[in-house]
RODO-2510 file (C-alpha; in nm, 4 decimals, decimal comma):
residues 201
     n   res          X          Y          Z
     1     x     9,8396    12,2106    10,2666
     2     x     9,9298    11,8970    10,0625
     3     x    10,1244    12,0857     9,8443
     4     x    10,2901    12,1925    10,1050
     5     x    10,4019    11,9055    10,2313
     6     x    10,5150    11,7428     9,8964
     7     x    10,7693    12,0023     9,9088
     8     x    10,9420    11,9431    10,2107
     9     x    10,9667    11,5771    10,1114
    10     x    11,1025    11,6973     9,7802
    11     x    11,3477    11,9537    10,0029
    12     x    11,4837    12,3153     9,8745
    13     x    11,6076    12,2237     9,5012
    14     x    11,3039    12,3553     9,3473
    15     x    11,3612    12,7198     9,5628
    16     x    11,6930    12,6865     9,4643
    17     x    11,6743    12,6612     9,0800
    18     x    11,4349    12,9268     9,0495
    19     x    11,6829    13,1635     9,2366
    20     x    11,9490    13,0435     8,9894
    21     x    11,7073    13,0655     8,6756
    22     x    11,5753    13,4275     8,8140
    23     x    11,9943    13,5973     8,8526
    24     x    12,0457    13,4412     8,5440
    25     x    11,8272    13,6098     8,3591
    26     x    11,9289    13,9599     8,5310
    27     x    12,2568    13,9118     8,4319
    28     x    12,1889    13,8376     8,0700
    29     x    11,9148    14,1133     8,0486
    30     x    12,1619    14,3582     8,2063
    31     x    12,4695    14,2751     7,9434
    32     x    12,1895    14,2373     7,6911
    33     x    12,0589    14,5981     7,7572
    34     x    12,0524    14,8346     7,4254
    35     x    12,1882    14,4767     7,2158
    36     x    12,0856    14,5391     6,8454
    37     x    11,7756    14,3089     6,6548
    38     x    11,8246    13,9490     6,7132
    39     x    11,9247    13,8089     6,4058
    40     x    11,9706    13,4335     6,5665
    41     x    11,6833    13,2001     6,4419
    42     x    11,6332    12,9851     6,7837
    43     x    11,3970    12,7356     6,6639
    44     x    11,4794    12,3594     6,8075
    45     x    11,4199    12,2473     6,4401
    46     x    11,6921    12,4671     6,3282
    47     x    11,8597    12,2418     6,0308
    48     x    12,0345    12,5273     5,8170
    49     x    12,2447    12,7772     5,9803
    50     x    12,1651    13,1568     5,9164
    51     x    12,3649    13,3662     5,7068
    52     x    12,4707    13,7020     5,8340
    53     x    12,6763    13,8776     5,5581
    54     x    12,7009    14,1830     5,7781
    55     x    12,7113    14,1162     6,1571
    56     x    13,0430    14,1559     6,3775
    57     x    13,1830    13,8943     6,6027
    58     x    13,0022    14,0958     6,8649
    59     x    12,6783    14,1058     6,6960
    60     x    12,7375    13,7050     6,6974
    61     x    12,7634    13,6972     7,0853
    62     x    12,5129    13,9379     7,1712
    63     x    12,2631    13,6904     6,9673
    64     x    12,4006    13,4117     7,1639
    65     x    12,3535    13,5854     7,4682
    66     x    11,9893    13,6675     7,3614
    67     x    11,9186    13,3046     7,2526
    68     x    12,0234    13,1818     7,6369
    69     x    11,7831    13,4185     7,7823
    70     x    11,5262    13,2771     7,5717
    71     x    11,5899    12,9091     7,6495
    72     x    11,5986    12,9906     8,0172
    73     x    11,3011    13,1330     8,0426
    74     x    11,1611    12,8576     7,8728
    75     x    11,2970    12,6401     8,0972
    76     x    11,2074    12,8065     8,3655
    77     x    10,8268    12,8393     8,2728
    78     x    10,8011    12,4905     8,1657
    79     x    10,9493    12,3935     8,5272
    80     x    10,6564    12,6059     8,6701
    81     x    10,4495    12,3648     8,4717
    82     x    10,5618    12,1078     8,6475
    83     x    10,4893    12,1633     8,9708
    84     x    10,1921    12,2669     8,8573
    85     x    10,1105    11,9102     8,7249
    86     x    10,2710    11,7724     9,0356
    87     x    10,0818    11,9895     9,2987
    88     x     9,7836    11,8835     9,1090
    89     x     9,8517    11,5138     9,0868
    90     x     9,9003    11,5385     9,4998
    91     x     9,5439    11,7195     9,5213
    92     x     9,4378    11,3307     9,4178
    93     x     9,5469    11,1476     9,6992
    94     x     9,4390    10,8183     9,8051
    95     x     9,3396    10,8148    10,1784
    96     x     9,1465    11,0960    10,3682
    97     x     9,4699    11,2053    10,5394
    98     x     9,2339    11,4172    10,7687
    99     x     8,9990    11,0957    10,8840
   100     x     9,3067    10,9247    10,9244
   101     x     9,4584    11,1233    11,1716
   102     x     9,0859    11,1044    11,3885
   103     x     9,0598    10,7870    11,3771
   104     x     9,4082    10,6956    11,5403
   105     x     9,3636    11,0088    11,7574
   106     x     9,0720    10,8509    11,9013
   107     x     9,1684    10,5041    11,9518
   108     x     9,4992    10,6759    12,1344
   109     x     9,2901    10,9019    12,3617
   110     x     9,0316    10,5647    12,4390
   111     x     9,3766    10,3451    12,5521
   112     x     9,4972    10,6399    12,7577
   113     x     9,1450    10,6663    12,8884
   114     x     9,1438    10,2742    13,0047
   115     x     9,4758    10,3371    13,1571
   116     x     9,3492    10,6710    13,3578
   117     x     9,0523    10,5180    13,4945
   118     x     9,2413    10,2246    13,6517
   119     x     9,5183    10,4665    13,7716
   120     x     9,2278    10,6622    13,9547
   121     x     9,1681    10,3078    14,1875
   122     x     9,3531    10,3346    14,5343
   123     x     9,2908     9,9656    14,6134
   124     x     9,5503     9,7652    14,4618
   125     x     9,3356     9,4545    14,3708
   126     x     9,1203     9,6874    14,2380
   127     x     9,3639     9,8690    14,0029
   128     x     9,5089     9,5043    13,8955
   129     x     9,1687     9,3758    13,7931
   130     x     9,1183     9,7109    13,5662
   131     x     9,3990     9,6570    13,4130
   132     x     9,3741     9,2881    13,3723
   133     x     9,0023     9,3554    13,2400
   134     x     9,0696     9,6538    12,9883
   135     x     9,3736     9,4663    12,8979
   136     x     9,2030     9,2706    12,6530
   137     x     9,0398     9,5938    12,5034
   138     x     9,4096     9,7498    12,4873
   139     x     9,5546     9,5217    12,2853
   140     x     9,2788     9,5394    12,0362
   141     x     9,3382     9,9255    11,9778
   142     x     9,6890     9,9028    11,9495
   143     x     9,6433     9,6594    11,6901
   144     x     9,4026     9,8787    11,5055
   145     x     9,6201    10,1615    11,5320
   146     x     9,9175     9,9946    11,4198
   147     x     9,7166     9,8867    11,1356
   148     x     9,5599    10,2276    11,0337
   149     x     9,8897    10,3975    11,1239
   150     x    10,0856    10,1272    10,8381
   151     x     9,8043    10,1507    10,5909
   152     x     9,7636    10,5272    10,5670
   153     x    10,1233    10,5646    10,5990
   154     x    10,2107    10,3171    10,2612
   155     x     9,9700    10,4882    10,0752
   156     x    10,0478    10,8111    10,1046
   157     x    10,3971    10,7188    10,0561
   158     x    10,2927    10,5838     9,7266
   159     x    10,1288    10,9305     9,6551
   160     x    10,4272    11,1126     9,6966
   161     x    10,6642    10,9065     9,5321
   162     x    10,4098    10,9263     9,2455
   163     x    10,4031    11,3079     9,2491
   164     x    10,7941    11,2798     9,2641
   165     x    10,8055    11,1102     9,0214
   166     x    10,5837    11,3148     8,7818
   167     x    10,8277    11,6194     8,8520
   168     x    11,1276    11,4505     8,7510
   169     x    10,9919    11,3023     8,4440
   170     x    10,8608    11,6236     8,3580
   171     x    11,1442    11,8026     8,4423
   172     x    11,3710    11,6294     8,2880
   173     x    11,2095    11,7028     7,9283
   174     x    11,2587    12,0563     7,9893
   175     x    11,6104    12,0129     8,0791
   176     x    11,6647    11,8448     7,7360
   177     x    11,4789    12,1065     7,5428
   178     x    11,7151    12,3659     7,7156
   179     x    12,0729    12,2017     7,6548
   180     x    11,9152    12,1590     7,2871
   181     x    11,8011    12,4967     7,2237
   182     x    12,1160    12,5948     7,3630
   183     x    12,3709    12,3218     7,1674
   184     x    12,1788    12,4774     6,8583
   185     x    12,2305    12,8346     6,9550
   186     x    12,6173    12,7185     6,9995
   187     x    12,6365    12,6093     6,6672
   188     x    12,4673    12,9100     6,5200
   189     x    12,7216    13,1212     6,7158
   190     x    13,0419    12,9692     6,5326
   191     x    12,8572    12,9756     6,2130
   192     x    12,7868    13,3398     6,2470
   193     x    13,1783    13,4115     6,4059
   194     x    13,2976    13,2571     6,0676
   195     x    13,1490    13,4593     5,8492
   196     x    13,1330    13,7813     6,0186
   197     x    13,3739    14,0474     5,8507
   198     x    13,5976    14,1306     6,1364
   199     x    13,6334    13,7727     6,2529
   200     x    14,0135    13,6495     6,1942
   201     x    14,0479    13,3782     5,9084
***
């Protein structure tokens, strides 16, 4: 249920990019389908460029191709990790969101109760002096209410902007493992177009 709710404060980008990750990778898998051997080396720590004495400028692209699947679905696992770790830091909250609620439930229904019984009077004096006397008594449970109501309400703020804020730190790691694994792929790409044999010089 928490979880839940942490992701209607955080809105539909999360759906969103998984639909774009998931037609990506049909796409790619679909031009990919019957590509030869991958001869790309897709390591982040790449430093020297691969040699491919034989492969043809298609060769090159179909390894390109094959290195973006691979960093998307990297991406797109690690980003599963996140909201793993975020759904998991909400799971911790701070306040018993539950007691909460009960407790300004009841202090609602008692002030509605006061108000009842002195609407129930037909005398007018009557109904003035049960106001006037539960009067007192109202204004204390409005006060508490407004009090539990603010409390609860700051802290679980600060929950959520703390599991926020875990996503996008998180996320944002993967993000810059994926435009690197993919710069590096780039690279390898015009490496490979350069020295493949039916490339034009």
């Amino acid at each position: 249920m928490c979880a839940v709710r942490v992701e209607k404060h955080l809105g539909c980008e999360t759906q969103s990019r998984r639909y774009q990750l998931s037609v990506l990778l049909l796409l790619l898998g679909i031009y990919l389908h019957g590509a030869k051997g991958s001869v790309f080396r897709t390591d982040a720590t790449l430093a020297v460029p691969t040699v491919w004495p034989d492969a043809t400028v298609d060769d090159c692209h179909d390894e390109y191709m094959l290195a973006g699947i691979n960093a998307a679905s990297t991406f797109a696992a690690e980003y599963e990790r996140c909201e793993l770790t975020a759904n998991e830091t909400q799971l911790d909250l701070s306040i018993d969101e539950t007691l909460e609620r009960q407790q300004i439930e009841m202090g609602s229904r008692t002030l509605c109760g006061n108000f009842e019984l002195c609407a129930e009077l037909d005398d007018h004096f009557e109904y003035i002096e049960c106001m006037k006397n539960s009067g007192s008594q109202n204004m204390d449970i409005i006060v508490e209410i407004n009090h539990n109501a603010t409390s609860a309400h700051t802290r679980l703020r600060e929950d959520i902007d703390s599991v926020q804020q875990t996503l996008v730190l998180c996320t944002l790691e993967a993000q810059v493992a994926y435009e690197s694994s993919m710069r590096l792929a780039f690279e390898e790409l015009q490496v490979c177009r350069s020295q493949a044999d039916d490339y034009p010089r």
